[in-house]
C-alpha positions as CSV (number, residue, x, y, z in Angstrom):
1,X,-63.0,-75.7,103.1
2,X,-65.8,-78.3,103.0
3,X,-66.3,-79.6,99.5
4,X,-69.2,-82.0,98.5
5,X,-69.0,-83.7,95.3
6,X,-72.2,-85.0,94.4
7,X,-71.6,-88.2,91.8
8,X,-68.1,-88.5,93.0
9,X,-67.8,-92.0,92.3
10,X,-67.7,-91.1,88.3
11,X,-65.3,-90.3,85.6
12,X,-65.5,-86.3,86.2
13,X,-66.4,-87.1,89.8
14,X,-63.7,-88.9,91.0
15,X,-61.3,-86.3,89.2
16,X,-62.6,-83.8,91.5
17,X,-62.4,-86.4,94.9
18,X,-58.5,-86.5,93.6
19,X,-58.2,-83.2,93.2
20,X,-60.1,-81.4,96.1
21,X,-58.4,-84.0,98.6
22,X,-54.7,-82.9,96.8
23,X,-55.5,-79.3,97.3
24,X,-56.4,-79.9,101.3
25,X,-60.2,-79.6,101.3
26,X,-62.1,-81.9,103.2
27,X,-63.6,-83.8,101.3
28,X,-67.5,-85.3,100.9
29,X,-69.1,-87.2,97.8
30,X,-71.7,-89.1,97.0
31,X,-72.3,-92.3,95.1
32,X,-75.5,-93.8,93.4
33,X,-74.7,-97.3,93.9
34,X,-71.2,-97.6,94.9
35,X,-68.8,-95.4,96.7
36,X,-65.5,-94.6,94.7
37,X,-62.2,-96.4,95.5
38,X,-60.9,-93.4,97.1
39,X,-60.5,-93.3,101.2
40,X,-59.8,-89.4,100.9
41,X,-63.3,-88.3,100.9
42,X,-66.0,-89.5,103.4
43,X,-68.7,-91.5,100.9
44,X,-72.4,-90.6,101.2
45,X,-75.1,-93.0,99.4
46,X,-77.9,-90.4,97.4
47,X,-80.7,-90.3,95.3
48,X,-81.7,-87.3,93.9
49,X,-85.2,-88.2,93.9
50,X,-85.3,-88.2,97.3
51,X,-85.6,-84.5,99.0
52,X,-85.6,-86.0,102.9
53,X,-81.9,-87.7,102.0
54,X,-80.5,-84.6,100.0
55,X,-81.5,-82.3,103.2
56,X,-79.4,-85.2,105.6
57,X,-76.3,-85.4,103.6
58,X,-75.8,-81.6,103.8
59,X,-77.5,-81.6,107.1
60,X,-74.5,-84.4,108.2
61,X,-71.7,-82.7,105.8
62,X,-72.4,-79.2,106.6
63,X,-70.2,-78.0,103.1
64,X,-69.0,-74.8,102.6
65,X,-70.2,-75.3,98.3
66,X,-71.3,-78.6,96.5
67,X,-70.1,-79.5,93.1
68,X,-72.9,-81.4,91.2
69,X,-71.6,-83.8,88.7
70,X,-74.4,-86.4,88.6
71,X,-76.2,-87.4,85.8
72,X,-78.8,-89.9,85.2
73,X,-79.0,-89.9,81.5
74,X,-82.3,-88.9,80.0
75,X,-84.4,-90.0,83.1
76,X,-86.3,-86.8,83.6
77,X,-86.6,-87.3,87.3
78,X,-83.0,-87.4,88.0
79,X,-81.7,-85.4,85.5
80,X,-83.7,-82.3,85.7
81,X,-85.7,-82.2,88.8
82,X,-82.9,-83.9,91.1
83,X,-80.6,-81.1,90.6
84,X,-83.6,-78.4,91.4
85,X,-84.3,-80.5,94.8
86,X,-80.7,-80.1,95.2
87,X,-80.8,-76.1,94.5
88,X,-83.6,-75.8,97.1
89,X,-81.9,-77.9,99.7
90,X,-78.6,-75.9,99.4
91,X,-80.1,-72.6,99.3
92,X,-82.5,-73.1,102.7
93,X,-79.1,-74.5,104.0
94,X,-76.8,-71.4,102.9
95,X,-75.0,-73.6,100.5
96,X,-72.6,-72.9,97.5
97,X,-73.9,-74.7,94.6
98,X,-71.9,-75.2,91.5
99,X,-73.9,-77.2,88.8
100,X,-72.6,-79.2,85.9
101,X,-74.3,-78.8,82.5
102,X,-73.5,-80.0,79.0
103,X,-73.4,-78.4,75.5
104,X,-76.6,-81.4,74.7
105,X,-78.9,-78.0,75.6
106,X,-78.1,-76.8,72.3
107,X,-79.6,-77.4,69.0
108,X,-76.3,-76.4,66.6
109,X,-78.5,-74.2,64.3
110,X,-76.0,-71.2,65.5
111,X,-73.1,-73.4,66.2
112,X,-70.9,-71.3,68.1
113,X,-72.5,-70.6,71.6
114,X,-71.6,-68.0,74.5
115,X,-72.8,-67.7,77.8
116,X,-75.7,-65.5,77.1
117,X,-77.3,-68.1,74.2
118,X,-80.4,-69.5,75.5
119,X,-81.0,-73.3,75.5
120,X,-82.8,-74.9,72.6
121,X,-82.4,-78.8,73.1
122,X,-83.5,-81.7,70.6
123,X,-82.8,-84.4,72.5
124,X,-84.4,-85.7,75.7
125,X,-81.6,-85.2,77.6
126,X,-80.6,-81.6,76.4
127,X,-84.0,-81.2,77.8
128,X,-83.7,-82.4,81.1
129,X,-80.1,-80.4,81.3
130,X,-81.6,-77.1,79.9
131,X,-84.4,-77.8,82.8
132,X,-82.3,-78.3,85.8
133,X,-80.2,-74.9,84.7
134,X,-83.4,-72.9,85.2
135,X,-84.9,-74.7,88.2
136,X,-81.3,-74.1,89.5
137,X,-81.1,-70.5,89.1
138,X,-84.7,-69.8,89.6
139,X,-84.6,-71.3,93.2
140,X,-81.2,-70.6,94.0
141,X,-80.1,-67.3,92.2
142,X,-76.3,-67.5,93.4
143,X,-76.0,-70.3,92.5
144,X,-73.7,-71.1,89.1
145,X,-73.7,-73.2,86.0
146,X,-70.6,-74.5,83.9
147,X,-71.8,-76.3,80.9
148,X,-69.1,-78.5,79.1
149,X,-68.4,-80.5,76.0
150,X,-66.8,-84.1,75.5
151,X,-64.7,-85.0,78.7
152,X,-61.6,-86.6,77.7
153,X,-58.5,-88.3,79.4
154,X,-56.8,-91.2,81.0
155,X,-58.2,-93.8,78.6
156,X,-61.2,-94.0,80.4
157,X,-64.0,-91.6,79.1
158,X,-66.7,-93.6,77.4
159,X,-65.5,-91.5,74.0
160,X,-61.9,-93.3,74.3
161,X,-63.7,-96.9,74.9
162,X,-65.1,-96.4,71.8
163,X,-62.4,-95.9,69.6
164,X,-60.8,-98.2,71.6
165,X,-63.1,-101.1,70.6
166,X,-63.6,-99.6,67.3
167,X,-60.1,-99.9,66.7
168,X,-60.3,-103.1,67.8
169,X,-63.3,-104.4,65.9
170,X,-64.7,-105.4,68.7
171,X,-67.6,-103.0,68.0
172,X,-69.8,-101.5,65.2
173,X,-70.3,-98.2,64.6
174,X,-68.4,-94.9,63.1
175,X,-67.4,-91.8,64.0
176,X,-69.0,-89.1,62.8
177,X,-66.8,-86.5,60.6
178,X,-69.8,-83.5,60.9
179,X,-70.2,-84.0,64.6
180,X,-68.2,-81.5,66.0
181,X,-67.5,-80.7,70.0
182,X,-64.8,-78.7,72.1
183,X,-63.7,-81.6,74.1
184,X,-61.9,-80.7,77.5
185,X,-59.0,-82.9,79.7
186,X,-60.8,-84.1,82.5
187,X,-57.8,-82.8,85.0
188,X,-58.4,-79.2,83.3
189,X,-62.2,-79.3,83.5
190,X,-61.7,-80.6,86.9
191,X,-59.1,-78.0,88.5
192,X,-61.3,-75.2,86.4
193,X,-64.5,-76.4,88.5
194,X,-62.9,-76.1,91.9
195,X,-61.4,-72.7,91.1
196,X,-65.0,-71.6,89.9
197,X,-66.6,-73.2,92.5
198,X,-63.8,-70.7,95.4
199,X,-64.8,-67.5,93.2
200,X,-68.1,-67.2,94.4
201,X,-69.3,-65.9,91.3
202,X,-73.2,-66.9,90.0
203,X,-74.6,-67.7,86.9
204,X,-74.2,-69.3,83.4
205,X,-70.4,-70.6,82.6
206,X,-68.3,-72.5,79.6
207,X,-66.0,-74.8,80.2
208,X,-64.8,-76.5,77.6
209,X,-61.6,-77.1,75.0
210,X,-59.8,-74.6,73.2
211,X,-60.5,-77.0,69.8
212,X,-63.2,-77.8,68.0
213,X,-63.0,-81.2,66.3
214,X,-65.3,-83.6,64.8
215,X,-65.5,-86.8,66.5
216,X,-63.6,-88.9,63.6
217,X,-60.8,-86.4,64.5
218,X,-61.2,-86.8,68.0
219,X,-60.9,-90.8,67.3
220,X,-57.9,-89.9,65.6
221,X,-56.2,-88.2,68.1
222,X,-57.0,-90.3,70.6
223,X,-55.7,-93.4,68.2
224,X,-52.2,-91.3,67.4
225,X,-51.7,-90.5,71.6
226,X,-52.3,-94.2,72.4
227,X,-50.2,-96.0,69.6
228,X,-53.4,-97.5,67.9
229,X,-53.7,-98.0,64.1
230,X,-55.9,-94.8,63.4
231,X,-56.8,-96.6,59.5
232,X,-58.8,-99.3,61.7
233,X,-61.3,-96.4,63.0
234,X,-64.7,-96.6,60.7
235,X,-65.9,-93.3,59.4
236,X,-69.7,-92.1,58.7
237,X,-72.1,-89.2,58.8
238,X,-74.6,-88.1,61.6
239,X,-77.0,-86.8,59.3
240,X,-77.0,-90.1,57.9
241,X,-77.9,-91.9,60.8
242,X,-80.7,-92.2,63.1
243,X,-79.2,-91.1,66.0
244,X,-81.0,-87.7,67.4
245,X,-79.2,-84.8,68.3
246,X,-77.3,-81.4,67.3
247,X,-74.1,-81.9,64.7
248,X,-72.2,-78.7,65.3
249,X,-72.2,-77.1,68.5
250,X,-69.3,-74.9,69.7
251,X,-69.2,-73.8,73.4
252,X,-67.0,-70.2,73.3
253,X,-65.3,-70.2,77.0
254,X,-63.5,-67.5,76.5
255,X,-65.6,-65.2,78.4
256,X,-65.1,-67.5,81.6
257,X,-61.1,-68.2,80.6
258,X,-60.4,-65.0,81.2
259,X,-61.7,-65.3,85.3
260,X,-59.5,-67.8,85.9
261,X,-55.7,-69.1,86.4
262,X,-56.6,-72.6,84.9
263,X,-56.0,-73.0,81.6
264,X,-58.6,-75.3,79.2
265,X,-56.5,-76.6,76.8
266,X,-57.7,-77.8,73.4
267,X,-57.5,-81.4,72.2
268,X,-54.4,-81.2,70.0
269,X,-52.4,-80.1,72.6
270,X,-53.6,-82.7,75.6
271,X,-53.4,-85.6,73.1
272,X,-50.0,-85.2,72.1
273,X,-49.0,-87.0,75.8
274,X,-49.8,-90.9,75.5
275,X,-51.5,-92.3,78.5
């Protein structure tokens, strides 16, 4: 099988090159500025703004399903309407599409959130998230979505840096004891995607940890897996702050658990291996 990874040259991304190339797919991604340091996968340069280059890559890559782990942020043009282009392009090609989405769609009034909960973003980002999952499935109805929470693992998610250089004092800042996430291995989220992705199956998906921990806690564990002094790590309130966004949002994945052999593990238990 054919696999294309677009935004392979990125934390999750890469992940997924490892994997896919590990499990004997021929592999594809794509890189925004530079390729990954991989040699497994053949490396494609793309913009999402750009409709003529999406419809060459698959055109060139002919894959049997494309795993979309891009992101550009808040930018509205690459966040929400890139993925859509991308939709379109797979579906007038007869392309699997398996979309990444985030738990930023959610507002945390409800704070615990299955499959069938509809997006209500605050942020401009949830925004541009909850719009590419519509687009998506509007244009591309077999397509499916897997939102996730916090990615975690191998010291080098930007949530590890942190607490890395918070431990350190290198940088200012808390972490937030009423901000609360599921957080999810990158190795498990990334296995649980390319299972999803050989299922076939359409639609709205959660893929995230078994735990739900505020992000003090999350520093915490991180500190206690990687030997640092977990006393160093600063703690404060979101709601004190003037940073936008939901506090508690809880992705239930239990519904999509139960369709597959991969097994999201919460943070306790990844975190008790040191890196």
């Amino acid at each position: 099988m054919t696999t294309l990874i677009i935004g392979g040259s990125g934390f999750l991304g890469s992940e997924l090159v490892r994997q896919a190339t590990e499990a004997g797919h021929t592999t594809a991604a794509t890189y925004a500025t530079k390729p990954g340091d991989t040699f497994t996968a053949a490396w494609h340069h793309l913009d999402l703004r750009n409709p003529e280059l999406i419809d060459a890559v698959l055109a060139e890559v002919r894959p049997r399903v494309v795993i979309n782990v891009s992101s550009g942020a808040a930018d509205w043009a690459i966040t929400a309407q890139g993925p859509i282009r991308l939709a379109m392009a797979a579906a007038q090609h007869g392309i699997r599409l398996l979309h990444v989405s985030s738990d930023a769609i959610f507002s945390g009034l409800r704070v615990h959130y299955d499959e069938s909960c509809l997006p209500d973003p605050v942020t401009p980002y949830g925004a541009a998230k909850a719009a590419a999952e519509t687009g998506i499935l509007a244009v591309h109805p077999d397509a499916a979505v897997a939102r996730t929470s916090l990615i975690i693992g191998h010291g080098r998610s930007a949530h590890e840096q942190t607490v890395y250089q918070l431990a350190a004092g290198t940088r200012a800042g808390a972490l937030f004891t009423d901000d609360v996430r599921c957080p999810v291995y990158v190795g498990d989220l990334a296995a649980a995607l390319l299972e999803l992705a050989s299922l076939e199956t359409a639609g709205i998906h959660h893929l995230a940890g078994a735990d739900a921990v505020s992000r003090f806690e999350l520093g915490t564990l991180i500190a206690g897996r990687d030997g640092l002094d977990a006393s160093r790590l600063p703690a404060g309130l979101r709601a004190d702050s003037p940073l936008p966004g939901a506090l508690d949002v809880r992705l239930d994945s239990r519904a999509t658990q139960q369709k597959l052999r991969t097994t999201l593990r919460g943070v306790r238990e990844f975190c008790r291996t040191a890196i």
